[in-house]
N, C-alpha and C positions, 0 to 999 in steps of 0.2 A: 503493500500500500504506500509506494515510496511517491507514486506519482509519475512517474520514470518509466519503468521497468513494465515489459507488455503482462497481463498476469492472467489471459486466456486458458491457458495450460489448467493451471491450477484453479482456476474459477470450476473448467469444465468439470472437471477430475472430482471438487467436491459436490459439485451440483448433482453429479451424476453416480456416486458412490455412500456417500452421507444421507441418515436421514435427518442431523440437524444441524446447522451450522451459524454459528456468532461471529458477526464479520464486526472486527473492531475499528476503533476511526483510523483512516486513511483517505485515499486514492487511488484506486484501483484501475489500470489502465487495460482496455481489453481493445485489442483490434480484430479479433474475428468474434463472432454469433456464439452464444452460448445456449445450452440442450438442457429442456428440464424434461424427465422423462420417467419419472417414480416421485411416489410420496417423498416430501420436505417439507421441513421447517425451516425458514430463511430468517435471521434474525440480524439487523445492525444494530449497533451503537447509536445509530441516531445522527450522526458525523460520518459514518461511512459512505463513501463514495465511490459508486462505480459508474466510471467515463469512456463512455462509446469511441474510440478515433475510429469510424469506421462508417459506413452509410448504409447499409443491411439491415435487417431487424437484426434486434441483441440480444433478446432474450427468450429463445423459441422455445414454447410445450410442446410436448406429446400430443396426437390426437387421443392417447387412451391414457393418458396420467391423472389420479385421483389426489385429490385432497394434498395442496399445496398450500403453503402460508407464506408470504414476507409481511415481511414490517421492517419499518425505520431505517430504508435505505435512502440514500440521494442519487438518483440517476441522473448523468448528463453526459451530454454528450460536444463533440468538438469537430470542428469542419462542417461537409457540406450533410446536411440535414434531411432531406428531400423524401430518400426510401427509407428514411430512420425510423422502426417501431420499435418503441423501447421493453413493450411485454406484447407478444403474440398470443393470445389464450386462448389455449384447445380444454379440452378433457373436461373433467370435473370435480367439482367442491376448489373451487379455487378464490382464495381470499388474498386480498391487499389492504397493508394497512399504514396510517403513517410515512407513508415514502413520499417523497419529492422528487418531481420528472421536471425537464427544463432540456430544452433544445431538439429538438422529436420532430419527425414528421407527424405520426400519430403516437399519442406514447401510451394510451392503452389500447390495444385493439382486440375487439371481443370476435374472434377468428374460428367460432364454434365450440361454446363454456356452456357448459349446464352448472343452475348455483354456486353464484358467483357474488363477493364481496367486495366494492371496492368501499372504502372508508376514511375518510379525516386524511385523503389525501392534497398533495398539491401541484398541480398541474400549470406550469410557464409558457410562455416563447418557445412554440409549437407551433404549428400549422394547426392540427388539431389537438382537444385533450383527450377525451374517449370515443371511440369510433369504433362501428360494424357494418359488415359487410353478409354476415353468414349466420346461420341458424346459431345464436345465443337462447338463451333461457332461466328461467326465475334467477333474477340477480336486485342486489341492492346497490346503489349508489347514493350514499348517505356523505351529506357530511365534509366534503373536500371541496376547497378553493382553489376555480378554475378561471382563471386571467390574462391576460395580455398572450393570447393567443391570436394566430393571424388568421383564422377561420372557425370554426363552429366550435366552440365549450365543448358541449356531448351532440354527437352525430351519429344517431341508429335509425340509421336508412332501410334496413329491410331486414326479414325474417328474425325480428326481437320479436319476444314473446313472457308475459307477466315481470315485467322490472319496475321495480318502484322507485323514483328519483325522488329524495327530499333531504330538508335542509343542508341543500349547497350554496355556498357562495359563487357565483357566476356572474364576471361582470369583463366589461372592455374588451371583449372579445372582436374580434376587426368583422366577424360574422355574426351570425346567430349565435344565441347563449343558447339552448337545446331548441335540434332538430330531427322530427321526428315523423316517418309515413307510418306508424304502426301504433293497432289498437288495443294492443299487451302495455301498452307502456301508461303506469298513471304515475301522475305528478303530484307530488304529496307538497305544496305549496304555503309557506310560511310568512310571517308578517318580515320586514326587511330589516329588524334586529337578529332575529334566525334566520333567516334565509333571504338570497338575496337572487330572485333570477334574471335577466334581462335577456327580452327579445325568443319569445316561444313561436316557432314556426310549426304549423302541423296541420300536414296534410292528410285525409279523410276522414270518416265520418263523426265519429267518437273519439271525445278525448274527455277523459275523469279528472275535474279538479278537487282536491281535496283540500 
């Protein structure tokens, strides 16, 4: 965690052989995509940092991996940003907690997750902050501060189904603050000391304000 020194090898090695790991404060430097593919437990310090030099996604699942945890990492990344997804999510029971994403093309992409957590996270200078594309399901998105993004906060454009958004912060986003074609998704909508959303774009028929 010098800051220096590429630590791919070794990221991969515990991701893929550990089922819990304590990543203490540093800088972790990875230049190629790293594989989660079995139950974990990911845990930082809080201060740990792990820094994409690379433009690929960085942190690819399984399509059959169950029941994965991080918390309190800081992901960022350096250079060109473009195809940067900072978490790829397949599989299931996968939870996020606490971590800080900054520099991403998309930095969460919900890439086909059944029960799925994301929470009290913080989402930067991205392009996007949570994005899909592919059959997702029952997830929470509670709780995390998504900002000075250059396109849409949270963007679940197709085949989401039962996710509940509430009390997020989402503001100045250069797009929409959530967008969304799908009628699984309700929005659990708070006064603007808890929650704060700006700019709901939603295309068809049904949409549940709570």
């Amino acid at each position: 965690g010098d800051g220096i020194n590429d630590e791919t090898e070794i990221l991969n090695y515990a991701f893929s052989n550990l089922d819990s790991i304590y990543i203490p404060k540093g800088k972790y430097i990875a230049k190629n995509k790293i594989k989660i593919n079995k139950e974990i437990n990911i845990t930082g310090s809080g201060n740990a940092e792990i820094i994409a030099d690379f433009t690929d996604s960085f942190i690819e699942f399984d399509k059959n991996v169950k029941d994965v945890n991080i918390e309190s990492i800081i992901f960022d990344g350096i250079n060109n940003r473009e195809k940067r997804k900072f978490l790829n999510l397949y599989g299931e029971n996968i939870s996020v907690k606490n971590c800080t994403f900054n520099n991403a093309s998309m930095c969460i992409y919900l890439n086909g997750v059944n029960n799925y957590n994301l929470e009290d996270n913080k989402f930067y200078n991205s392009l996007f902050g949570i994005g899909s594309e592919y059959n997702s399901e029952n997830g929470k998105i509670t709780g995390n501060e998504i900002c000075n993004n250059v396109r849409t906060g949270i963007d679940l454009i197709s085949n989401i189904d039962n996710v509940e958004i509430s009390k997020n912060n989402i503001y100045d986003n250069g797009g929409t603050g959530i967008l969304t074609t799908e009628e699984g998704v309700i929005f659990d909508i708070y006064d603007s000391v808890m929650n704060k959303i700006e700019d709901i774009d939603y295309i068809g028929d049904k949409l549940s304000l709570m």
